[in-house]
KELO-25625 format. One line per 3 residues: number of its first residue (from 1); their letters; for each residue x, y, z of C-alpha. Coordinates in Angstrom, 1 decimal, m for minus. Layout:
residues N
NUM	a	X Y Z  ...
end
This chain:
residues 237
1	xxx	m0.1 29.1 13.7  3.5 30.6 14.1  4.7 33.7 14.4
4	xxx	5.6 34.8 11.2  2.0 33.6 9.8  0.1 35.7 12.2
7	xxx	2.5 38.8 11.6  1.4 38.1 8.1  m2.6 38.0 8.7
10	xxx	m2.2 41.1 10.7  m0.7 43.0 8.2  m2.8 42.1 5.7
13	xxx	m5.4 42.5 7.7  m4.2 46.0 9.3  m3.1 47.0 5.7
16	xxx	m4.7 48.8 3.3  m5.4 47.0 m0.1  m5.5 48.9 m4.1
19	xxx	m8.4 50.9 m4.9  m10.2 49.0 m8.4  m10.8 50.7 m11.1
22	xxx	m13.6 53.4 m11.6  m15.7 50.6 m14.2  m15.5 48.5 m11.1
25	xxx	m17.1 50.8 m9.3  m19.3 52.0 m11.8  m20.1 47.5 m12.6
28	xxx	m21.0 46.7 m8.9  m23.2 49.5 m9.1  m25.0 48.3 m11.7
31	xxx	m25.2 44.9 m10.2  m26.7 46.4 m6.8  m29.3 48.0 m8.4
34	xxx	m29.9 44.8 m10.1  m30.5 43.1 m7.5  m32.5 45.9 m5.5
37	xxx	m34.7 47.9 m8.0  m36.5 45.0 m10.0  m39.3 43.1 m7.9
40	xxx	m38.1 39.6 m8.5  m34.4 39.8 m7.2  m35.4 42.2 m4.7
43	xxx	m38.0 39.4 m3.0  m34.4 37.2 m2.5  m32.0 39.7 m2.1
46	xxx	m34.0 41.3 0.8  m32.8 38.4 2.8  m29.7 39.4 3.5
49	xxx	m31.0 43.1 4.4  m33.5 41.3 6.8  m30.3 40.2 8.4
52	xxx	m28.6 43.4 9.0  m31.9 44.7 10.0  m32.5 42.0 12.8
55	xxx	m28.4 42.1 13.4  m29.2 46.2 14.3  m31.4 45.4 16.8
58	xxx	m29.9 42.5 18.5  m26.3 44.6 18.8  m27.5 47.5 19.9
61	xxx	m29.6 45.4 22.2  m26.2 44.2 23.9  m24.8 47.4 23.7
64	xxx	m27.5 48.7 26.0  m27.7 46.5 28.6  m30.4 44.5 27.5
67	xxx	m30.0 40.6 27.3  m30.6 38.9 24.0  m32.5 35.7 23.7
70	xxx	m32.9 34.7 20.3  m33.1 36.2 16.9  m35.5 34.3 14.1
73	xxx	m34.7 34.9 9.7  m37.9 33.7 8.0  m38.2 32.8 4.3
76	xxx	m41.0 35.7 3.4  m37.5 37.8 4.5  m39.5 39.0 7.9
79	xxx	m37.9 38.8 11.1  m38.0 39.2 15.1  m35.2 40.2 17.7
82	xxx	m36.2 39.0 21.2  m34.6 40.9 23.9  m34.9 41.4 27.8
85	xxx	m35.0 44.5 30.0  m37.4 47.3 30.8  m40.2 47.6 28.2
88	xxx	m39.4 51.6 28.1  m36.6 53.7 28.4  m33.6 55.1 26.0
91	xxx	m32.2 51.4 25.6  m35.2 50.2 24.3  m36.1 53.0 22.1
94	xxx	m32.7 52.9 20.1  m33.2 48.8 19.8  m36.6 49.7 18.2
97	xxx	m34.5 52.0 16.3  m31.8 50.2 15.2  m33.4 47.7 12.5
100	xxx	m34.6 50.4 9.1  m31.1 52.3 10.2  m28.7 49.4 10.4
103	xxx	m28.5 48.4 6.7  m27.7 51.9 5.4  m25.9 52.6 8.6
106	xxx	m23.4 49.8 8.1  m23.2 50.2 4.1  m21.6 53.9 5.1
109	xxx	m19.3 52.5 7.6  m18.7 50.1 4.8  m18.0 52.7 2.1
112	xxx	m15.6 54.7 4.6  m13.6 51.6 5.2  m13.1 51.3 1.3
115	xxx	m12.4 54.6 0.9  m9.2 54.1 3.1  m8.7 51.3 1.1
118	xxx	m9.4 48.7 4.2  m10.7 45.8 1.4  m9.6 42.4 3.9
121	xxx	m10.4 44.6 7.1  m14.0 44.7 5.7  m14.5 40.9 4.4
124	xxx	m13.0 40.2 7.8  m15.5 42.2 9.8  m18.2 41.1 8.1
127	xxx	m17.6 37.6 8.5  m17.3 38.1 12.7  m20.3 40.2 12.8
130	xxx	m22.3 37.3 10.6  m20.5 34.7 12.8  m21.5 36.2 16.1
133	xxx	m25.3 37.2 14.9  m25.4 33.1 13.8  m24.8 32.0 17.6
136	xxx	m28.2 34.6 18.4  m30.3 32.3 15.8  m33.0 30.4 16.8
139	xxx	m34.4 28.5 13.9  m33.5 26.4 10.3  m34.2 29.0 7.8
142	xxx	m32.2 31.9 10.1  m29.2 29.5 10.3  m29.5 28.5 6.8
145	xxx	m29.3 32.0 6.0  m26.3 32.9 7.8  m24.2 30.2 7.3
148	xxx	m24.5 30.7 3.8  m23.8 34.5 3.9  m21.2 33.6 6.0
151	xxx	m19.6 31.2 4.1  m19.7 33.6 0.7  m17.6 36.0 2.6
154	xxx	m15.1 33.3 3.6  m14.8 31.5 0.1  m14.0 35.2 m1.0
157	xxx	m11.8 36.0 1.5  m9.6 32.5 1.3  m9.7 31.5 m2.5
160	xxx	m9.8 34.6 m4.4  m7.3 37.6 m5.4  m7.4 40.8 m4.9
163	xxx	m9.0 42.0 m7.6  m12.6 40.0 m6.7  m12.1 40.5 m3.5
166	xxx	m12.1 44.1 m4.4  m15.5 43.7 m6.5  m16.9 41.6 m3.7
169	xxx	m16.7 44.3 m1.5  m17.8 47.2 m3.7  m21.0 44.6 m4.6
172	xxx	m21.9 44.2 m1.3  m21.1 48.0 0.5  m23.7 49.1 m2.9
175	xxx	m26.3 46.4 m1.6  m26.6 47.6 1.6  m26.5 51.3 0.3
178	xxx	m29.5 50.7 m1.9  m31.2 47.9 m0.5  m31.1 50.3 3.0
181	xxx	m33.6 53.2 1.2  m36.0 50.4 m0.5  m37.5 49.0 3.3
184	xxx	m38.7 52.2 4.9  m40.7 52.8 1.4  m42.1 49.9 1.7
187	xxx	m43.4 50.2 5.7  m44.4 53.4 4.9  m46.5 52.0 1.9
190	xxx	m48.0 49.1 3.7  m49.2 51.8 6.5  m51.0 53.6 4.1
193	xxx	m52.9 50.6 3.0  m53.3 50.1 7.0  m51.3 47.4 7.8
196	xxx	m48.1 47.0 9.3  m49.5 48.6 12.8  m46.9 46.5 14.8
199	xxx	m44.1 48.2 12.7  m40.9 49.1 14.4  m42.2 52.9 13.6
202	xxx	m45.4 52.4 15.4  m43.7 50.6 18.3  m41.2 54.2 18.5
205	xxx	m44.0 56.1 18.4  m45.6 54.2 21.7  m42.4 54.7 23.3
208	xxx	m42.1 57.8 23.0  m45.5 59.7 22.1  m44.0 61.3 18.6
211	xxx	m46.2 60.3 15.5  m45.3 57.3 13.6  m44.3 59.0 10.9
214	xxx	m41.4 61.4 12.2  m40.0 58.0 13.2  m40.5 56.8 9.1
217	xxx	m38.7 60.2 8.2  m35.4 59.4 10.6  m35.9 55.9 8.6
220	xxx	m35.7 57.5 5.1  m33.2 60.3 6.4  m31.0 58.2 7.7
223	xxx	m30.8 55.5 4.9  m31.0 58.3 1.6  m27.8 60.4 3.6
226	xxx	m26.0 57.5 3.7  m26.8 56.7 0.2  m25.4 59.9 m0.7
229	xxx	m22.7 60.0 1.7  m21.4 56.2 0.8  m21.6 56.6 m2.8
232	xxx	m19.7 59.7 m2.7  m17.1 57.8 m0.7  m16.8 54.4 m3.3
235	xxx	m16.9 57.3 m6.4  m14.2 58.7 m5.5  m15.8 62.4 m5.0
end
């Protein structure tokens, strides 16, 4: 790669991109909620929430010290973050943490990226965190997964124009938005029926001795202020 090439990636990547247009906005919407709402898309399109819920704990794993051994995608769109260290402590209660508020969590970091119009910078991020997450995974269906995640965000990235790349983005910053609040309602469904007792809330509640469910109401704080906060941002408000 010469010079001039990678003056040219950096500036498109360091650059800031057109806004699209409000029915653009208003389309990818739609097409999240599609995707999120009805039961049937929702049981496939939870996959790629599962991975920025495992991804949340795994980084925030590394970012405290801990050491990360492996992270497992399975097809019924559970999955499991293994990690070393003390069984206690700060680092291990914001690991435990990290998986219901990742999605949402990155969807708003998303959303403030578009709002500065920093379209590439957020394909381009994606596709490191997604390529770094895939060295973590330890079995078929979790490499699968990625790969092909992955590979979406490069095929966009490379062979499309601005204008898809645009929609791209605003599809998937709405996915994460929506598909963040739909997860915690389900826990907190399936621990009203008594199951789920292994439930990252119930682990944080072990941790630390506070009641499973203040631990479920950071979950749904957390992912319904960044709904609001995020969609304000892609609006335009």
């Amino acid at each position: 790669m010469d010079s001039t090439t990678a003056t040219s990636l950096w500036d498109e990547l360091a650059g800031t991109q057109p806004e699209p247009g409000l029915w653009v906005v208003i389309a990818t919407l739609v097409a999240a909620l599609a995707v999120t709402v009805p039961r049937g898309p929702w049981r496939l399109s939870r996959n790629a929430i599962t991975i920025a819920h495992e991804g949340g704990h795994g980084l925030v794993a590394l970012l405290t010290g801990r050491t990360l051994t492996g992270i497992r995608l399975h097809s019924d769109t559970s999955g499991l973050t293994v990690s070393r260290g003390k069984p206690y402590g700060l680092g291990m209660i914001l690991t435990a943490a990290a998986g219901y508020t990742a999605p949402p969590l990155l969807g708003l970091g998303g959303a403030a990226l578009l709002g500065a119009g920093r379209i590439t910078l957020l394909l381009w991020l994606a596709t490191a965190l997604l390529l770094a997450m895939l060295v973590m995974i330890r079995n078929a269906y979790g490499a699968l997964t990625v790969v092909l995640t992955g590979g979406l965000f490069v095929l966009v990235s490379w062979l499309t124009g601005p204008e898809v790349q645009a929609a791209f983005a605003y599809a998937v910053v709405w996915f994460l938005l929506l598909g963040g609040v739909r997860p915690a309602f389900e826990l907190q469904s399936k621990r009203a029926r008594g199951g789920a007792g292994d439930s990252d809330a119930d682990q944080l509640s072990r941790l630390t001795h506070a009641p499973a469910g203040v631990w479920l109401f950071l979950f749904h704080a957390v992912s319904l202020c960044s709904l609001i906060g995020g969609g304000r941002w892609l609006l335009g408000l």
